[in-house]
Residue frames as a rotation matrix with the C-alpha (Angstrom) as fourth column:
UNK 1
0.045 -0.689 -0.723 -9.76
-0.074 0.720 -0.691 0.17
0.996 0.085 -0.018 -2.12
UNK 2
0.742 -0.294 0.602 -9.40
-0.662 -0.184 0.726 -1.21
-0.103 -0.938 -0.332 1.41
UNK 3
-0.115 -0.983 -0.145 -5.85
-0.345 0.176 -0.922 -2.43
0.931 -0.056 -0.360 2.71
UNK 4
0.932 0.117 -0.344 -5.45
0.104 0.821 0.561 -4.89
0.348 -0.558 0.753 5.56
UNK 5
-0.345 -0.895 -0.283 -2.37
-0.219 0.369 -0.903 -4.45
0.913 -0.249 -0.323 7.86
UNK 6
0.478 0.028 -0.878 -2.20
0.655 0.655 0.377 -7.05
0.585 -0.755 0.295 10.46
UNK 7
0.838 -0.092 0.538 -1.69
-0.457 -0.658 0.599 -4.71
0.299 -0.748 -0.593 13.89
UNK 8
0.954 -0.267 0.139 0.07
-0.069 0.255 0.964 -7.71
-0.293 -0.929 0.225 15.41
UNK 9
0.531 -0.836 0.136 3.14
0.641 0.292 -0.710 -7.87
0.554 0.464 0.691 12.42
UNK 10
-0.066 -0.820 -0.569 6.24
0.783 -0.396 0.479 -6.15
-0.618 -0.414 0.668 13.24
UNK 11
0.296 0.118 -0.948 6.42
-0.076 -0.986 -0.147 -2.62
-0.952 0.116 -0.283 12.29
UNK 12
-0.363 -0.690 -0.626 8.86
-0.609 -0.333 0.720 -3.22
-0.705 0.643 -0.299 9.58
UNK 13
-0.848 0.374 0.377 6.40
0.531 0.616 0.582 -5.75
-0.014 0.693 -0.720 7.79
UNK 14
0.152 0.902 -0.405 3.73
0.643 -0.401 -0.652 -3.36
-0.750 -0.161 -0.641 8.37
UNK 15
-0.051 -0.506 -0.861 5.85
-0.227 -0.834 0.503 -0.78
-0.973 0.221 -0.073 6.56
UNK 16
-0.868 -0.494 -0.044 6.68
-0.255 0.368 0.894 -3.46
-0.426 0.788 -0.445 3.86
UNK 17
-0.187 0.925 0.330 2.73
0.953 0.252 -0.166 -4.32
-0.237 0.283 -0.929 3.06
UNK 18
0.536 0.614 -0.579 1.45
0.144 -0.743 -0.654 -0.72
-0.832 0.267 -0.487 3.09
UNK 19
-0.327 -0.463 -0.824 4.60
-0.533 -0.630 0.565 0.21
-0.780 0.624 -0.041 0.39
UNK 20
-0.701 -0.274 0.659 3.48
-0.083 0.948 0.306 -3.03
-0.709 0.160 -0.687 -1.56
UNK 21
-0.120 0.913 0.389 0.09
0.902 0.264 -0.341 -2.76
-0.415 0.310 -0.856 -2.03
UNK 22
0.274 -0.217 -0.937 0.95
-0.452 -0.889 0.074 1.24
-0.849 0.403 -0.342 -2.71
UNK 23
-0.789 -0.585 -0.187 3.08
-0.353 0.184 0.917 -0.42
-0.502 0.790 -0.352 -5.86
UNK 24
-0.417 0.662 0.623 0.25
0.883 0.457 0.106 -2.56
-0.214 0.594 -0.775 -6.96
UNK 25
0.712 0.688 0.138 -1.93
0.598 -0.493 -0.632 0.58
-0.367 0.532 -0.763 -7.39
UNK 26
0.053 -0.448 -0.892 1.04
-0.564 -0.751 0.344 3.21
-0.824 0.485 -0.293 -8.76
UNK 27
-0.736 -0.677 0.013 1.85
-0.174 0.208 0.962 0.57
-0.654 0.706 -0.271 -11.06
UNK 28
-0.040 0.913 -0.407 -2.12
-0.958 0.081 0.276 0.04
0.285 0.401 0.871 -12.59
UNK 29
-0.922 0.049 -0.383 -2.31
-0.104 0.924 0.368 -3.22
0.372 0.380 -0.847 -11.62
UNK 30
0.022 0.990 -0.136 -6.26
-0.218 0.138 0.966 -4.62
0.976 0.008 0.219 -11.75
UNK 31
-0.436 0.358 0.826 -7.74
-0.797 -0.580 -0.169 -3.83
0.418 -0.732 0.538 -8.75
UNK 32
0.789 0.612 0.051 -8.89
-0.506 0.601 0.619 -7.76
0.348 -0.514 0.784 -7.97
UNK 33
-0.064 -0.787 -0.614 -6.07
-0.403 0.583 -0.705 -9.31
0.913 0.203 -0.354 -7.05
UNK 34
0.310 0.300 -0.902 -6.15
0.389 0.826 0.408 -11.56
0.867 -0.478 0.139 -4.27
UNK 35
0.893 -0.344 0.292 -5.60
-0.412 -0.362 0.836 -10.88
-0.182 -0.867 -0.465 -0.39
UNK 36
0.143 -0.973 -0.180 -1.49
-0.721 0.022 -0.693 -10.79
0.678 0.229 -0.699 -0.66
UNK 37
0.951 -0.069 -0.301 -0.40
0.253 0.733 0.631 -14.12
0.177 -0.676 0.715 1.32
UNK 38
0.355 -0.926 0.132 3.78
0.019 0.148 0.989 -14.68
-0.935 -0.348 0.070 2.77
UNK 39
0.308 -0.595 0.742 4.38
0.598 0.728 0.335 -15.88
-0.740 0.340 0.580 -0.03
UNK 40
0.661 0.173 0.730 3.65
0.601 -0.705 -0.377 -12.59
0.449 0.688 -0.570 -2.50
UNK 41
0.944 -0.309 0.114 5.20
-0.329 -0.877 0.351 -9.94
-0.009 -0.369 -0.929 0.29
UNK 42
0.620 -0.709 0.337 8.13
0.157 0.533 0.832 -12.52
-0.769 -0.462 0.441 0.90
UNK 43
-0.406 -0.712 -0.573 9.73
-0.864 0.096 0.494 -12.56
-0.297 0.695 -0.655 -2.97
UNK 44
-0.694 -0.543 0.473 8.64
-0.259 0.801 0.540 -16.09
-0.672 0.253 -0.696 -3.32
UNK 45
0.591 0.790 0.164 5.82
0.271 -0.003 -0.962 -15.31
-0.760 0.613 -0.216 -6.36
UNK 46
-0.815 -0.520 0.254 7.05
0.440 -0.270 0.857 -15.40
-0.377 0.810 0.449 -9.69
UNK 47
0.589 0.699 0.405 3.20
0.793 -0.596 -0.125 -13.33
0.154 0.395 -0.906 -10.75
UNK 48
-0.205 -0.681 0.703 4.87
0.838 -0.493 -0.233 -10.54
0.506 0.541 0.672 -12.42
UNK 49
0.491 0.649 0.581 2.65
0.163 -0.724 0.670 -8.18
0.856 -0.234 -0.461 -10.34
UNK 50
0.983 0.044 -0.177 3.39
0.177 0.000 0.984 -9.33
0.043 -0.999 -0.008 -7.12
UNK 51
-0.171 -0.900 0.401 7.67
0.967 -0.232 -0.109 -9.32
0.191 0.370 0.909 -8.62
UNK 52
-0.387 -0.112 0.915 6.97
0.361 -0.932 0.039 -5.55
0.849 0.345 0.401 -9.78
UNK 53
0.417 0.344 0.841 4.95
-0.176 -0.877 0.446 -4.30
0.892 -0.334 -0.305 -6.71
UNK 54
0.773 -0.492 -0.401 7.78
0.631 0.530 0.567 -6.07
-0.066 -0.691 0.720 -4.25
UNK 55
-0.076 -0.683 0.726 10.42
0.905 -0.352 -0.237 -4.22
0.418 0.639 0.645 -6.69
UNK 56
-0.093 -0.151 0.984 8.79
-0.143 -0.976 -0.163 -0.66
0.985 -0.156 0.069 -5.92
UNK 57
0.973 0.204 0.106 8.48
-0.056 -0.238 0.970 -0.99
0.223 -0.950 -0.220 -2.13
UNK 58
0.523 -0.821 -0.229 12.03
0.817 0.405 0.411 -1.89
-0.245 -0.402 0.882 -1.78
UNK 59
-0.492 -0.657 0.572 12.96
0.741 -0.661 -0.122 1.24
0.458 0.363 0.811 -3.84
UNK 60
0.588 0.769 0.250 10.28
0.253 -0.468 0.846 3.27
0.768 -0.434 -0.470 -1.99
UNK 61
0.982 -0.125 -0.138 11.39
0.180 0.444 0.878 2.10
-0.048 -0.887 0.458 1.63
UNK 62
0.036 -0.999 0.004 15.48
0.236 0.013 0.972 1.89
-0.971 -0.034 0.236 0.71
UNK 63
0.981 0.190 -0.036 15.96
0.038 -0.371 -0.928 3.62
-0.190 0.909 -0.371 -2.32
UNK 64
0.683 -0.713 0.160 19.09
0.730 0.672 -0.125 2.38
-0.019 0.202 0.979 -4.24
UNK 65
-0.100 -0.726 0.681 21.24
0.115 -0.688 -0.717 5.82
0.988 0.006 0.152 -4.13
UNK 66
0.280 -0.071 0.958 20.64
-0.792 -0.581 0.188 5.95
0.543 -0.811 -0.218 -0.59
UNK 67
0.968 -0.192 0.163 22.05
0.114 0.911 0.397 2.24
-0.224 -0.366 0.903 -0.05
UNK 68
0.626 -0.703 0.338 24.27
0.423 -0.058 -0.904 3.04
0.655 0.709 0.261 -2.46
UNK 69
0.726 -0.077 0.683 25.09
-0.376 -0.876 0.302 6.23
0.575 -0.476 -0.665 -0.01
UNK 70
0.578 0.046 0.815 25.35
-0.794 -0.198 0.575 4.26
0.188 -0.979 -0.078 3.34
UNK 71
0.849 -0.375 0.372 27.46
0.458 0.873 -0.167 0.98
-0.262 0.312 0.913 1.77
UNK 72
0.873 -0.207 -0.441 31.13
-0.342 -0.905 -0.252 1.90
-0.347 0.371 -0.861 1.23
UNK 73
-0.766 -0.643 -0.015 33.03
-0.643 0.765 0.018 -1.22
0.000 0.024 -1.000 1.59
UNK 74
-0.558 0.377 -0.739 31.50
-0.070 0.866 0.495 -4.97
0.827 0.327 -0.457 1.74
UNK 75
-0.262 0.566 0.782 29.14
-0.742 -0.636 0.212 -5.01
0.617 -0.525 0.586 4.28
UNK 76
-0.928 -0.372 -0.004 28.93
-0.253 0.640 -0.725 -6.86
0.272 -0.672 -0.688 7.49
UNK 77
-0.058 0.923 -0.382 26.32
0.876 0.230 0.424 -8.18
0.480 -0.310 -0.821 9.55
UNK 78
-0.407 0.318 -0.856 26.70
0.671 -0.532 -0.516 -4.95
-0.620 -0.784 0.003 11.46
UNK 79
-0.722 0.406 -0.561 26.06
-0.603 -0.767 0.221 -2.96
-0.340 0.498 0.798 8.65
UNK 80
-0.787 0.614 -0.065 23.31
0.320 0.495 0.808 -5.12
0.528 0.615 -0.586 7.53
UNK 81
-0.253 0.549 -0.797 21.50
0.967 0.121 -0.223 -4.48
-0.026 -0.827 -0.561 10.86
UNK 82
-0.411 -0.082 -0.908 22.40
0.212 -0.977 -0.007 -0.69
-0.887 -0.195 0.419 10.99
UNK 83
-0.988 0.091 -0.124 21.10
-0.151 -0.418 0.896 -0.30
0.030 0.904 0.426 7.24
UNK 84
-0.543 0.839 -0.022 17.84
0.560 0.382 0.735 -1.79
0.626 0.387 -0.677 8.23
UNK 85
-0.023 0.365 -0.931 17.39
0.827 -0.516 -0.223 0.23
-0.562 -0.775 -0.290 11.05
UNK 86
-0.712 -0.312 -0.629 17.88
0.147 -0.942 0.300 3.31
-0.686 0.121 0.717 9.00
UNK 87
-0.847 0.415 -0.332 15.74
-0.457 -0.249 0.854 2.40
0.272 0.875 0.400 6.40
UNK 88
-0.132 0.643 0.754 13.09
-0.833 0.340 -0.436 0.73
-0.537 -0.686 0.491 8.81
UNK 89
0.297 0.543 -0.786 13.10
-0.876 0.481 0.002 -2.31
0.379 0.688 0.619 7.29
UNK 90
0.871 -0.106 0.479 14.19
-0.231 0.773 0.591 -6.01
-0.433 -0.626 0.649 8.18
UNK 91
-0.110 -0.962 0.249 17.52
-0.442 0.272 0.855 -7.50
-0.890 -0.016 -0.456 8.38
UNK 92
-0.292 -0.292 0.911 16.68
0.665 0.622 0.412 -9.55
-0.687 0.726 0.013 5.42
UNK 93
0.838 0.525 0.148 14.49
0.438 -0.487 -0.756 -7.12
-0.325 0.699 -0.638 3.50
UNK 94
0.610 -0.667 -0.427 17.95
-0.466 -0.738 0.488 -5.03
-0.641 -0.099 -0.761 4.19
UNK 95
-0.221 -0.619 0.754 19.88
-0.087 0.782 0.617 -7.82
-0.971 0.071 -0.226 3.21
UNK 96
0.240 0.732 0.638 17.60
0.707 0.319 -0.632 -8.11
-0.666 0.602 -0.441 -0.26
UNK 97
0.952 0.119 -0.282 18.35
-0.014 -0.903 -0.429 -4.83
-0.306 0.412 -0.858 -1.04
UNK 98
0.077 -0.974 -0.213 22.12
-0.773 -0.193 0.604 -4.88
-0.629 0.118 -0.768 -0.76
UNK 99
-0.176 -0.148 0.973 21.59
0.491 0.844 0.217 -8.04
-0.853 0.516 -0.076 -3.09
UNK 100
0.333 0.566 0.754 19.86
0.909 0.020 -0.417 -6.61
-0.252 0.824 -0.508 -5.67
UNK 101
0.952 -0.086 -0.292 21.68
-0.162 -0.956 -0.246 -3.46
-0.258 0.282 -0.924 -5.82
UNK 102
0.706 -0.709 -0.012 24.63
0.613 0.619 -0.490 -5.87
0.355 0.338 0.872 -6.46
UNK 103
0.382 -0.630 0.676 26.72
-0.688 -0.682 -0.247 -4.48
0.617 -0.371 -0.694 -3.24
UNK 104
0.183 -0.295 0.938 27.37
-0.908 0.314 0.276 -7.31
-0.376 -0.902 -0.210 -1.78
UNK 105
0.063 -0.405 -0.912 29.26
-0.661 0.668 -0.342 -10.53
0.748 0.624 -0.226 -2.90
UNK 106
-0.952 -0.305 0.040 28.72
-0.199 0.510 -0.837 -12.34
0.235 -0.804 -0.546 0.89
UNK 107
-0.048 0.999 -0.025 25.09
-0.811 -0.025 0.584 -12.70
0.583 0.049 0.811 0.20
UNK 108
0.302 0.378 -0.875 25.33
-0.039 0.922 0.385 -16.68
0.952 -0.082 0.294 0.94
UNK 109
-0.606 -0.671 -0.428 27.49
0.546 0.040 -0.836 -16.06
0.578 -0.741 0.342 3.86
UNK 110
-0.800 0.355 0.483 24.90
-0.343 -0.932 0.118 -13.23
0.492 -0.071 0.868 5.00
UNK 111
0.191 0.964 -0.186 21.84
-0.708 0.266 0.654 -14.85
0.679 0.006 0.734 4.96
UNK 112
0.044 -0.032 -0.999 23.21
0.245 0.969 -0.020 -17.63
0.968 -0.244 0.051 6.43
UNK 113
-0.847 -0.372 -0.380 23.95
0.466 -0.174 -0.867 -15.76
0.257 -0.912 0.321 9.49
UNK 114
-0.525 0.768 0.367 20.63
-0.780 -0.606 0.155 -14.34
0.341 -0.205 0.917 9.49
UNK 115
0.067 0.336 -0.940 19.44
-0.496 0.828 0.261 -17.77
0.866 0.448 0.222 9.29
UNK 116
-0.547 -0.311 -0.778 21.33
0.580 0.529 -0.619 -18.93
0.604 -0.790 -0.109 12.40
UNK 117
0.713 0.617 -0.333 19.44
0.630 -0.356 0.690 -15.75
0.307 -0.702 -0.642 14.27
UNK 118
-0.504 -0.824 -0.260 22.88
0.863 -0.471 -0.181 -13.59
0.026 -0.316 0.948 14.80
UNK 119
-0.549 0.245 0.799 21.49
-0.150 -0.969 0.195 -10.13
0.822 -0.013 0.569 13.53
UNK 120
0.805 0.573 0.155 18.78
0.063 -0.342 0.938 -10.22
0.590 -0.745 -0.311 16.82
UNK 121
0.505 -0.652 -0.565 22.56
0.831 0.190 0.523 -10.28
-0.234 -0.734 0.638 18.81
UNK 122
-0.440 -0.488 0.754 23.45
0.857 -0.479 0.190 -7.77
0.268 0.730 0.629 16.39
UNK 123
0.037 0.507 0.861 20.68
0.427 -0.787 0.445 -5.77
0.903 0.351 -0.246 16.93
UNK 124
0.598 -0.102 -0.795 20.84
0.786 0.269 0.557 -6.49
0.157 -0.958 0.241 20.92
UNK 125
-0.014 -0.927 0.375 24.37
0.970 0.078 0.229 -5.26
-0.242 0.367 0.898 20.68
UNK 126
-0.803 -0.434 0.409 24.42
0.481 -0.877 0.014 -2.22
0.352 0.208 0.912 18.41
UNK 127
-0.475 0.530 -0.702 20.84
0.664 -0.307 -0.682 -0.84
-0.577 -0.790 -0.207 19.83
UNK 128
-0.857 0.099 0.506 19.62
0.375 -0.552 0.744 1.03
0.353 0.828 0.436 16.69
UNK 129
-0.734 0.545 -0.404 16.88
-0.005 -0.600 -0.800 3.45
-0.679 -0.586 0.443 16.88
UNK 130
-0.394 0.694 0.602 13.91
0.572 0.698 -0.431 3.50
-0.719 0.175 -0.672 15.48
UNK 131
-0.868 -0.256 0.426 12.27
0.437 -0.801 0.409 5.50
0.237 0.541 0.807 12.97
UNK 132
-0.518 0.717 -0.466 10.25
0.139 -0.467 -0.873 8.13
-0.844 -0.517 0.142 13.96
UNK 133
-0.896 0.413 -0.162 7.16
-0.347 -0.424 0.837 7.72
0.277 0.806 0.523 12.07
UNK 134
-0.646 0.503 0.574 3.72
-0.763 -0.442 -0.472 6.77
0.016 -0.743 0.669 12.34
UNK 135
0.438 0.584 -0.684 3.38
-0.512 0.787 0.344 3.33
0.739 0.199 0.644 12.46
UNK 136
-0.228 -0.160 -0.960 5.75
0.468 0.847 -0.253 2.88
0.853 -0.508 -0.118 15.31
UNK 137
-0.848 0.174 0.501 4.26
-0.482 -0.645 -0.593 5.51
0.219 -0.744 0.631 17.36
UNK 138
0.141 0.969 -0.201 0.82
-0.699 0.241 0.673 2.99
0.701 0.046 0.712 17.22
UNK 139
-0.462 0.098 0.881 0.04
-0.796 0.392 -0.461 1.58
-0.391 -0.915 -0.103 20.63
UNK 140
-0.734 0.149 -0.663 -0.62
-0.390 0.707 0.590 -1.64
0.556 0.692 -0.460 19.11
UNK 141
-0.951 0.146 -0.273 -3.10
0.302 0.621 -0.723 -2.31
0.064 -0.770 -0.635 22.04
UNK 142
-0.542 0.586 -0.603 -5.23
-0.144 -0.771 -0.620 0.14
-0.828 -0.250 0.502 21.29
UNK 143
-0.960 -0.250 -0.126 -6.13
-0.230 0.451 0.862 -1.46
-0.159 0.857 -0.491 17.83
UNK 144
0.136 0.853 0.505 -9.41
-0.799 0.395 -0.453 -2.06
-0.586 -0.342 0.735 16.91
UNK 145
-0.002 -0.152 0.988 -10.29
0.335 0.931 0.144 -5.46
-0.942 0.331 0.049 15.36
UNK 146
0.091 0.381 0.920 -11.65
0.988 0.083 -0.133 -3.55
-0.127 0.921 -0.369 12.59
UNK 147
-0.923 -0.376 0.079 -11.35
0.373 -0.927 -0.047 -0.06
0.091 -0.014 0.996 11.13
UNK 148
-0.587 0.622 -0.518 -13.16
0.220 -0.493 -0.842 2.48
-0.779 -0.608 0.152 11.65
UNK 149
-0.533 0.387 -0.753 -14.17
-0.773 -0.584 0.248 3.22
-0.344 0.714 0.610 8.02
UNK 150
-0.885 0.197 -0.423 -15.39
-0.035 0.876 0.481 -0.17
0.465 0.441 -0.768 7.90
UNK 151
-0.678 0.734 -0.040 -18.04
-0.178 -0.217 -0.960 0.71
-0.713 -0.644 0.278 11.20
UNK 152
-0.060 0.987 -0.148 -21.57
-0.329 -0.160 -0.931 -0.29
-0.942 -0.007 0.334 10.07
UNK 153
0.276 0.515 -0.811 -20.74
-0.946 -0.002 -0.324 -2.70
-0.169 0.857 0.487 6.94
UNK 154
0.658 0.634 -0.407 -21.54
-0.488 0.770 0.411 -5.78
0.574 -0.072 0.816 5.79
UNK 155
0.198 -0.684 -0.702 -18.21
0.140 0.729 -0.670 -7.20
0.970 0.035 0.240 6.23
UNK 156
-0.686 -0.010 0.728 -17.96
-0.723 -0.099 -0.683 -5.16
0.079 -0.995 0.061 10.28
UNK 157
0.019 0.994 -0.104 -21.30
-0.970 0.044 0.241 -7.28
0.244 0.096 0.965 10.36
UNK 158
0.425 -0.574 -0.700 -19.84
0.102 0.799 -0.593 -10.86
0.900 0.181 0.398 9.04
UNK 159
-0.689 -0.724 -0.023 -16.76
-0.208 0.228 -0.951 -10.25
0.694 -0.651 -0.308 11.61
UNK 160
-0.748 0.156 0.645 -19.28
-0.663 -0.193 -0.723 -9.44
0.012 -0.969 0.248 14.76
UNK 161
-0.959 0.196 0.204 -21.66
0.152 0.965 -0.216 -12.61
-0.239 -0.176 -0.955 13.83
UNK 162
-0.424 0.709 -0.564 -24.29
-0.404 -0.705 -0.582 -10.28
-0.810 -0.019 0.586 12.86
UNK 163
0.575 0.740 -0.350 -24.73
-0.567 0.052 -0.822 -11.67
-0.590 0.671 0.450 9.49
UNK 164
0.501 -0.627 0.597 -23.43
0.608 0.746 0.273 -14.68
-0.616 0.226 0.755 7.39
UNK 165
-0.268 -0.900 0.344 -20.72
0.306 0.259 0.916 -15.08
-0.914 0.350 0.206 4.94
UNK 166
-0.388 0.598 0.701 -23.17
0.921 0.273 0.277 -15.30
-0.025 0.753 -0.657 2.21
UNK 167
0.809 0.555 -0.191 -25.10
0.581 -0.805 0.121 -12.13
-0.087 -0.209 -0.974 3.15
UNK 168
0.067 -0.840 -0.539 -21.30
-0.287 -0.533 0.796 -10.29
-0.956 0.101 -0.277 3.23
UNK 169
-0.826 -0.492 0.274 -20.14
0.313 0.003 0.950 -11.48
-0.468 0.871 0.151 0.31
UNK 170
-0.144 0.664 0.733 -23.55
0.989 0.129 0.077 -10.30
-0.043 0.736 -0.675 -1.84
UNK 171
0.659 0.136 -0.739 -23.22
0.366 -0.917 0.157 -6.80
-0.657 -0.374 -0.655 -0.26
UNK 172
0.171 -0.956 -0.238 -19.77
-0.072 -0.253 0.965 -7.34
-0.983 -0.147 -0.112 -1.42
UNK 173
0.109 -0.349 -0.931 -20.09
-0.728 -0.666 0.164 -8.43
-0.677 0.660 -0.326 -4.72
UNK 174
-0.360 -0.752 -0.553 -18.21
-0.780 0.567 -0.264 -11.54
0.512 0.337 -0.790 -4.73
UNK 175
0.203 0.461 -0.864 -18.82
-0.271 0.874 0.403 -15.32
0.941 0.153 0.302 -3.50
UNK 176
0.869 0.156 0.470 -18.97
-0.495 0.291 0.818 -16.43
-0.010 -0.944 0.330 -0.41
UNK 177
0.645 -0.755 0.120 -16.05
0.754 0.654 0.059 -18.86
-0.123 0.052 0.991 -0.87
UNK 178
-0.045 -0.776 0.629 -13.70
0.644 -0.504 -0.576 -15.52
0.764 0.379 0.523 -1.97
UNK 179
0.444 0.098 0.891 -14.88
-0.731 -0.536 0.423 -13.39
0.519 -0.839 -0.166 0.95
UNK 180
0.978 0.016 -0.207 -14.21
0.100 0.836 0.540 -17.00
0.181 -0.549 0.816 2.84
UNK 181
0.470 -0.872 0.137 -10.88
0.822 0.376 -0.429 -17.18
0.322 0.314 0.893 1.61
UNK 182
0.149 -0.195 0.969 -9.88
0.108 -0.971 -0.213 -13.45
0.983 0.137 -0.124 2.51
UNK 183
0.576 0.276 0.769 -11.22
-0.653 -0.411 0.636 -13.38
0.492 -0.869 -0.057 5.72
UNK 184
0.902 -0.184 -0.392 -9.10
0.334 0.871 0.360 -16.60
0.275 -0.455 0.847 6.28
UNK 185
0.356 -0.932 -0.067 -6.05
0.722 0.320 -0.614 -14.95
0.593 0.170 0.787 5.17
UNK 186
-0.259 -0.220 0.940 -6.07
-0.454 -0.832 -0.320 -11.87
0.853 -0.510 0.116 7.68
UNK 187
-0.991 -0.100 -0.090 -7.68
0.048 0.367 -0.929 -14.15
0.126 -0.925 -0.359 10.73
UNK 188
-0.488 0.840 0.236 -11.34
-0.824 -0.533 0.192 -13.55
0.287 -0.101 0.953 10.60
């Protein structure tokens, strides 16, 4: 299996892809499934997969007894902000959670202030720390374009102009148009 996280995303969507695609494989799901677009990581796919392997990253990442935990009254935007910081995730992702764990009855009112852009004053404001782990310790500059485990195949090849589309995809397996389509949706 290789996994794609985009260097330039924000940490906390980096976080939210790697737990994702982790769900797709705990949960068995078939090993073709398409390159994961906005629209899959976002919530807005009703494909039961992409539902179920959204589902476990959110319990992964913010695990409902530990929302449960850190929620004791109705929650504000400050505590929206401060829960995502704790659980590295985004203000909405945070926000998502405290929906679905049915803790919060100011959802519309919530969002809406996310919406307007408050929580980045919020965050401004209350200054939360990161979490110490190892995806924000990565010097995003230092990135290569490609991984290293990828060094010296077809698809390092393809990227560096070395060899068509066609030629990648047969190495690969798969059609030239589906390699196309991939490579579109990461930037290649």
């Amino acid at each position: 299996m290789v996994l794609w996280v985009n260097g330039t995303h924000a940490t906390v969507r980096q976080r939210f892809t790697l737990a994702h695609e982790l769900g797709h494989v705990r949960c068995g799901h078939d090993t073709g499934i398409l390159v994961d677009t906005f629209e899959t990581l976002s919530g807005r796919s009703t494909d039961s997969r992409e539902v179920q392997a959204n589902a476990f990253a959110a319990e992964l990442l913010a695990p409902k007894a530990g929302v449960e935990e850190f929620v004791t009254s109705e929650p504000t935007l400050d505590d929206v902000v401060r829960l995502a910081a704790r659980f590295g995730i985004s203000t909405i992702a945070a926000l998502f959670r405290l929906n679905s764990s049915g803790l919060t009855g100011r959802y519309p009112a919530l969002k809406q202030e996310i919406d307007d852009g408050l929580h980045g004053e919020v965050w401004d404001r209350l200054a939360p720390t990161a979490p110490d782990d190892v995806i924000n310790a990565i010097d995003r500059e230092a990135l290569p374009r490609i991984s290293p485990a990828l060094e010296g195949s077809a698809l390092a090849a393809m990227i560096r102009g070395r060899i068509s589309i066609g030629a990648a995809a047969a190495a690969a397996g798969c059609t030239a148009e589906h390699l196309a389509s991939g490579a579109a949706a990461i930037g290649v």
